[in-house]
C-alpha positions as CSV (number, residue, x, y, z in Angstrom):
1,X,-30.8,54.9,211.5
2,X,-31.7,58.3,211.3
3,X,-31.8,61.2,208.7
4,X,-30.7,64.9,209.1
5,X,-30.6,67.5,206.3
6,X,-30.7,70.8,205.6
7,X,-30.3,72.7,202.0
8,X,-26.8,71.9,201.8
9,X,-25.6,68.8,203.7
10,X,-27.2,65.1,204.8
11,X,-26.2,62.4,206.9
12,X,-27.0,59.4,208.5
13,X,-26.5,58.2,211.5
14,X,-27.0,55.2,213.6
15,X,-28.1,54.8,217.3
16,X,-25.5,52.3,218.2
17,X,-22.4,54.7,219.0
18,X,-23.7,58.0,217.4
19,X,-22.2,56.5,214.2
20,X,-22.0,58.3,211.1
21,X,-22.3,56.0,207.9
22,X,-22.8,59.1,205.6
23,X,-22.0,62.7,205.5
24,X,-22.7,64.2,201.9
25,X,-23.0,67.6,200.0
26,X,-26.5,67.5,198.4
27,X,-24.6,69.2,195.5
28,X,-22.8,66.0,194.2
29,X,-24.4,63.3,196.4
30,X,-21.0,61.5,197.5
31,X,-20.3,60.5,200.9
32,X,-16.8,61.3,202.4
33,X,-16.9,59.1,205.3
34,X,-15.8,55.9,204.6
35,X,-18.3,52.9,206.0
36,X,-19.3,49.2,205.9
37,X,-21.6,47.9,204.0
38,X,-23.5,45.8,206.3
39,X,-24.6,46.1,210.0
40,X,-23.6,42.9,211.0
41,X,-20.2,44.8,210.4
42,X,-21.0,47.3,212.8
43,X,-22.1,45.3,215.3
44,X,-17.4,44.5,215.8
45,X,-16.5,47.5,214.2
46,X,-12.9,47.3,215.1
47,X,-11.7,50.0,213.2
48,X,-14.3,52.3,214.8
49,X,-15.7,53.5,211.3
50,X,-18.0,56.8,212.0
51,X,-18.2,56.2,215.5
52,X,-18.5,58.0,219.1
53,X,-15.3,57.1,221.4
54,X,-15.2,57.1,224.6
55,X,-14.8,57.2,227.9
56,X,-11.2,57.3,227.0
57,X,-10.0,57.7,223.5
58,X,-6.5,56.9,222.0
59,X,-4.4,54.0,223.7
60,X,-4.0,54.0,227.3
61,X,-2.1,52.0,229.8
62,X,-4.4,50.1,232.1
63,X,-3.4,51.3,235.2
64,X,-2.3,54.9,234.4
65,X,-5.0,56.4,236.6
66,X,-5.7,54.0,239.1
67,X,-8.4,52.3,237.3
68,X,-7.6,48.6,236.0
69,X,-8.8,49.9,232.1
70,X,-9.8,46.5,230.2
71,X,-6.9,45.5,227.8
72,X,-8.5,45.4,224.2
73,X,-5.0,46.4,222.5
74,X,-2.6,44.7,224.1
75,X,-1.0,45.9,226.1
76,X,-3.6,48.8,226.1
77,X,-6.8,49.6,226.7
78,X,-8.2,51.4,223.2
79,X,-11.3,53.8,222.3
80,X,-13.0,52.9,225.5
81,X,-12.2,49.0,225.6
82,X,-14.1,46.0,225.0
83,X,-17.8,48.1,225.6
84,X,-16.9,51.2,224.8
85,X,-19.6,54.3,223.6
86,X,-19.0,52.5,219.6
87,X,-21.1,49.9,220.5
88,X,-24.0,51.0,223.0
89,X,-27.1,52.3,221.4
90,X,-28.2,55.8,222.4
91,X,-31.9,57.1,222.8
92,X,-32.4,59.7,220.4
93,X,-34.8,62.6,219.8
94,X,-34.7,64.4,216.3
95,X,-36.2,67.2,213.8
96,X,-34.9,68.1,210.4
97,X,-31.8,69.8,211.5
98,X,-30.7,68.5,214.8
99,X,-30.6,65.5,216.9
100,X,-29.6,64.6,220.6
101,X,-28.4,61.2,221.4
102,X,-28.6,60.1,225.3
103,X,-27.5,57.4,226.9
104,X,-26.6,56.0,230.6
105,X,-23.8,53.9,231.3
106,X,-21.2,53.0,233.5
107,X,-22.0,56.2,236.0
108,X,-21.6,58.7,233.2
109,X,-24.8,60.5,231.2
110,X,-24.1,61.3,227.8
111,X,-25.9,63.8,225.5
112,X,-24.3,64.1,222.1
113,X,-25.8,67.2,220.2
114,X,-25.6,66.8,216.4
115,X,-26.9,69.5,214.2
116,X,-26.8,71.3,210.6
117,X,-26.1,75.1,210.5
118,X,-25.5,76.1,206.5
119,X,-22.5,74.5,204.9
120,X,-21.3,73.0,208.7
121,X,-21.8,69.9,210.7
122,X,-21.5,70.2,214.9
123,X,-21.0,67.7,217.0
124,X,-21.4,68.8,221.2
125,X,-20.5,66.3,223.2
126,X,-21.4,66.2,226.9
127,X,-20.8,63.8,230.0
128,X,-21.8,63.9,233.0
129,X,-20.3,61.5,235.6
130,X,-22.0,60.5,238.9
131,X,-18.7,60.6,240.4
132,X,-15.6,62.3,240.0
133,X,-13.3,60.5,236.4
134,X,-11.3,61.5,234.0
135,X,-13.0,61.2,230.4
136,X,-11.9,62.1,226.7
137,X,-14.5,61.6,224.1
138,X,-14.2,61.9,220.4
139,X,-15.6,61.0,217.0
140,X,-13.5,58.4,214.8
141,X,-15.5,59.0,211.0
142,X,-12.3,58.3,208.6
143,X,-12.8,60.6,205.8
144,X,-11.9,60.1,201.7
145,X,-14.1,63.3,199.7
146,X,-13.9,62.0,196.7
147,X,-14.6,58.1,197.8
148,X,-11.9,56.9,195.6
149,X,-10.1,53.8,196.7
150,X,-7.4,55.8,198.0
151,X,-6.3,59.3,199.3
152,X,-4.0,60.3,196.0
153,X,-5.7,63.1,195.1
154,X,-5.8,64.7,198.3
155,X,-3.8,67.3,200.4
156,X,-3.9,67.8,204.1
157,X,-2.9,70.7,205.6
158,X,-2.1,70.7,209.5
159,X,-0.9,74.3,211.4
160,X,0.7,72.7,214.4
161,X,4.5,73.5,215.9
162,X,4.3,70.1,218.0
163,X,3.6,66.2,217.9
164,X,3.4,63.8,220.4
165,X,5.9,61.2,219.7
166,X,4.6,58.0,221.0
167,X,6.5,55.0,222.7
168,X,7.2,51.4,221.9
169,X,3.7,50.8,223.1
170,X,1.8,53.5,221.4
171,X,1.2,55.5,224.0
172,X,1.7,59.1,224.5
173,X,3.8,60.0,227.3
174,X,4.4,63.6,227.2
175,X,7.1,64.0,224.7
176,X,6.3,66.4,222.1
177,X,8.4,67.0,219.5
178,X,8.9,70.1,217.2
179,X,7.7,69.2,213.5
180,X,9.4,71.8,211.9
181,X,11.2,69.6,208.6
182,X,10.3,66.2,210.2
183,X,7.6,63.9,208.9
184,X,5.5,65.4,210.7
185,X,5.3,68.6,209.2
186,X,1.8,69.1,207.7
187,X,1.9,73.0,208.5
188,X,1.6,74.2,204.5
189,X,-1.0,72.1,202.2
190,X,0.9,69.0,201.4
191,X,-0.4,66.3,199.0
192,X,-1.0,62.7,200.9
193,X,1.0,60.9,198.2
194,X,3.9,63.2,199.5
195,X,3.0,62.7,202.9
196,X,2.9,58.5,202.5
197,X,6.3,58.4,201.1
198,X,7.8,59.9,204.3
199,X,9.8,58.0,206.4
200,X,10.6,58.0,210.4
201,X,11.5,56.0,213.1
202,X,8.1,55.9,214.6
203,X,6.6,54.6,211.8
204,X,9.0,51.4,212.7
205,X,5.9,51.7,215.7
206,X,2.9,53.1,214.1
207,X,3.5,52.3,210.4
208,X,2.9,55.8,209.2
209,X,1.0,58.9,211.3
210,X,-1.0,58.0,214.1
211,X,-0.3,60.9,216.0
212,X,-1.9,63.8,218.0
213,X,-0.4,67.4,217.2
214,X,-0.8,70.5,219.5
215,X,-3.5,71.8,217.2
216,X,-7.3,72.2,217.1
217,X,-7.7,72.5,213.4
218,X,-7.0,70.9,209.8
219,X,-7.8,70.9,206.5
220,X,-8.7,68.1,204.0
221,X,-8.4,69.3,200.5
222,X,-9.8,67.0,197.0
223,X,-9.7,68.7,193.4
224,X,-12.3,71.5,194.4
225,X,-13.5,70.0,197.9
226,X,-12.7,71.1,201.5
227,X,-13.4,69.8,204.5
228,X,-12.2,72.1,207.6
229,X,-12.2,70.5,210.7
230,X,-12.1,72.8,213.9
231,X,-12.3,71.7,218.0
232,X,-12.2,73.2,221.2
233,X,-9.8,70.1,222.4
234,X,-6.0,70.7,222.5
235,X,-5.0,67.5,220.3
236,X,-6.2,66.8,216.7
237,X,-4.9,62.8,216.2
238,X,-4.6,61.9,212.5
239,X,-4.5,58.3,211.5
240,X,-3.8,57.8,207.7
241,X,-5.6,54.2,207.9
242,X,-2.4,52.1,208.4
243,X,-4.0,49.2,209.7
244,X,-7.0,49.4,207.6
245,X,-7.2,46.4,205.6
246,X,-8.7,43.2,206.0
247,X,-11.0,45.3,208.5
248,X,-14.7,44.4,205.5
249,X,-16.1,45.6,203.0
250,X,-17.1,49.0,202.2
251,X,-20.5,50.8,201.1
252,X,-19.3,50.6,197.4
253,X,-18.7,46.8,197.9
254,X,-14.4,47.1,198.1
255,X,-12.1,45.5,200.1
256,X,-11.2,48.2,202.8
257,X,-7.2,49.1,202.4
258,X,-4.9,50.4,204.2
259,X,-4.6,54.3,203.4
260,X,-7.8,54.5,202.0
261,X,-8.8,57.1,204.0
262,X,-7.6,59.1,207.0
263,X,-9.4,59.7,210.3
264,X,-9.1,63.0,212.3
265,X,-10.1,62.7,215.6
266,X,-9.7,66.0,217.9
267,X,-9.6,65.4,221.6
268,X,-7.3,65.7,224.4
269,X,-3.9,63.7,224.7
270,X,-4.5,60.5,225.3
271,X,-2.8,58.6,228.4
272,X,-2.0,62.1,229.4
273,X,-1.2,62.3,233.2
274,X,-3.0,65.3,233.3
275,X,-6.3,64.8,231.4
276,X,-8.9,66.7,233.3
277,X,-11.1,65.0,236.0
278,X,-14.6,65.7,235.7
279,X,-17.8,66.0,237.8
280,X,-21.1,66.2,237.9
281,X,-20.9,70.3,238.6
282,X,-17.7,69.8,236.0
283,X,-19.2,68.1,233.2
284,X,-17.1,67.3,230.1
285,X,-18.1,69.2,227.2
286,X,-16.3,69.6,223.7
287,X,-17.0,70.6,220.2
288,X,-16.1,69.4,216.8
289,X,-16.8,71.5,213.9
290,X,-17.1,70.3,210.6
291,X,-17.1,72.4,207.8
292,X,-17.5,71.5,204.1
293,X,-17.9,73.2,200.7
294,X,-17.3,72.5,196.7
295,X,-16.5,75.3,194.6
């Protein structure tokens, strides 16, 4: 486990899978990020608290480039499969501010960047594979600001004009959909409780959002809390938790529930036909920005 702070912000993160177990304002001490209370719990992680994903984040079907992706998800391969990034243990080098993880595996070299600038938390992530793949990395911390046991007094706001609607399988195929007076639409600040109550027909699939929008940015908003989350990825996939419970026991000893808090996970579409193959003259590199201030 290691420690960075600066005069506004700390967290903590552990080796195995860059994983965040606590990301705080030094002004009222709480952590947003929802995590387990043990390591042993870390060790399965199967909701991918806090974590690093990759190669491939999201759901992808096992053959949809060429590959034979482990099934972990039936009848998907999910967050990078039975080993993925969540649960290897990086090499890291650190000062006050700034850390970079490294790690080897599979062909790929990974250097994962986290540092503290002011009132802002940035995450660079970089892979560079021996041979030509496709990859699509992303973080999966699931975020509640006021670490309530659930997301009522929060509001989300989303500027997006598109969703990927999903198939029986979960998977994105290419269909986006307009969310202009759908479920979907997130696009003025919109309280969770209000969002929850929505009904569509892919929640018959998903159970509520689990869904990546056309959009690189959102906003998390509790009483005088914001957390602005920015990327230079196309997607931004919001999960509101929906599968949540039963998955341990949180840092404040609870039962984890369903809805208790909602991950935001910026990255490309994933099972996309056209996610970008990379090199090792063409590494992958991405950003995730996380900004967060109390009036």
């Amino acid at each position: 486990m290691i420690t960075l702070r600066n005069n506004k912000l700390e967290v903590e993160i552990m080796k195995q899978g860059v994983t965040f177990v606590s990301f705080k304002s030094l002004s009222d001490g709480v952590n947003i990020t929802t995590a387990f209370n043990s390591k042993e719990a870390y060790d399965v992680n199967g909701v991918y608290l806090g974590a690093l994903i990759g190669p491939l984040a999201g759901r992808t079907s096992p053959n949809r480039y060429g590959s034979n992706l482990d099934v972990n998800n039936p009848p998907n391969h999910l967050h990078g499969g039975k080993n993925g990034l969540h649960l290897k243990v990086f090499d890291v080098e650190q000062t006050d501010t700034k850390a970079i993880f490294t790690l080897n595996d599979d062909g790929v070299y990974y250097e994962i960047n986290v540092s503290l600038e002011d009132d802002t938390l940035l995450l660079d992530m970089k892979a560079t594979p021996s041979q030509a793949r496709r990859l699509n990395l992303t973080n999966h911390m699931y975020f509640n600001l006021l670490n309530e046991e659930n997301l009522d007094n929060h509001q989300v706001e989303l500027i997006a004009e598109k969703v990927s609607y999903v198939t029986e399988d979960i998977l994105n195929v290419g269909n986006l959909v307009a969310v202009k007076d759908t479920a979907f639409d997130l696009n003025k600040k919109t309280s969770v409780k209000d969002i929850l109550s929505r009904t569509d027909e892919q929640f018959e699939i998903t159970r509520h959002i689990d869904h990546s929008y056309l959009a690189n940015k959102v906003k998390l908003f509790a009483k005088n809390k914001t957390l602005s989350i920015e990327a230079t990825a196309p997607a931004m996939h919001l999960y509101f938790g929906n599968y949540l419970e039963g998955s341990g026991i949180d840092s404040k000893g609870r039962d984890i529930q369903n809805h208790q808090s909602l991950a935001i996970e910026p990255q490309y579409f994933p099972n996309d036909i056209d996610l970008p193959e990379y090199t090792k003259n063409k590494p992958f590199q991405e950003t995730i920005k996380y900004t967060y201030t109390i009036k």
